[in-house]
C-alpha positions as CSV (number, residue, x, y, z in Angstrom):
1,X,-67.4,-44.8,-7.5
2,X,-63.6,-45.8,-8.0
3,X,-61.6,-44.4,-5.2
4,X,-58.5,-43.8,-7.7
5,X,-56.5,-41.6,-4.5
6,X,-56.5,-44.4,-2.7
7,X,-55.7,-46.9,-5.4
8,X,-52.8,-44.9,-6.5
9,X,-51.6,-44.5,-3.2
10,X,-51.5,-48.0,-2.0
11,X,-49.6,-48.8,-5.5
12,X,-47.5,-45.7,-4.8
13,X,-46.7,-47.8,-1.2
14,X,-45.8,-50.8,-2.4
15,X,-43.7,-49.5,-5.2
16,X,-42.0,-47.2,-2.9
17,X,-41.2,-50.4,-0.1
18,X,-40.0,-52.8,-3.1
19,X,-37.2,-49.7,-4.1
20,X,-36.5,-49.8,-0.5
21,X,-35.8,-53.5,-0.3
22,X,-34.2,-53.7,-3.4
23,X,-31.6,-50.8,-2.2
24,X,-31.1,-52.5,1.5
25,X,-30.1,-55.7,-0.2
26,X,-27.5,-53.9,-3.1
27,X,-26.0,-52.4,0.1
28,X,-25.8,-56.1,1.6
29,X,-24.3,-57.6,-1.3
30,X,-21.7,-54.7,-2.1
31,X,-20.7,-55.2,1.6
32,X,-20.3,-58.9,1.2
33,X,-18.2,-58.8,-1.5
34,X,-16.3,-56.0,0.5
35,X,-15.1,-58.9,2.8
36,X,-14.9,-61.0,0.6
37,X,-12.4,-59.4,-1.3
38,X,-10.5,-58.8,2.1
39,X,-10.7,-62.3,2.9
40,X,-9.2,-62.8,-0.8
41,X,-6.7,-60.3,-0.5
42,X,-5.4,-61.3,3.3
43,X,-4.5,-64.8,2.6
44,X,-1.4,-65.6,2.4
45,X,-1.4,-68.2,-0.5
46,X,-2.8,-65.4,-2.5
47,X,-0.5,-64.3,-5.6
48,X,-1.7,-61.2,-7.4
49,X,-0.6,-61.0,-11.2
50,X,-0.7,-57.9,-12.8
51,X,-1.6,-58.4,-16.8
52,X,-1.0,-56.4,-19.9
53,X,-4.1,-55.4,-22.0
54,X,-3.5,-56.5,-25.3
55,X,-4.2,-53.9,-27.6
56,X,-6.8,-54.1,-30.0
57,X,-8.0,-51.1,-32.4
58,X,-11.1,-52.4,-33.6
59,X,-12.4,-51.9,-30.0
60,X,-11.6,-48.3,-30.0
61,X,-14.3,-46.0,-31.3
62,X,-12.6,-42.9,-33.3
């Protein structure tokens, strides 16, 4: 007989540890590019520019 319990479980398992993973190494990457962007930001060639969005109204929904 097909232990289907068991089958779904160990699916369930496995699932459940590749969400985990996958989450752990999002974390990891938004904290990279954290420092990163410090690293960016504290250096003192850097030169921020602020630009002006250029309107355009066939981008805008009504």
């Amino acid at each position: 007989m097909i232990d289907y319990p068991t089958m779904y479980r160990k699916l369930f398992n496995a699932q459940t540890d590749a969400v985990e993973a996958l989450q752990k190494i999002v974390e990891k990457l938004i904290e990279v590019q954290r420092q990163t962007e410090e690293l960016y930001i504290c250096a003192s060639e850097t030169e921020l520019t602020i630009l002006k969005a250029k309107e355009n109204k066939s981008n805008f929904h009504e």
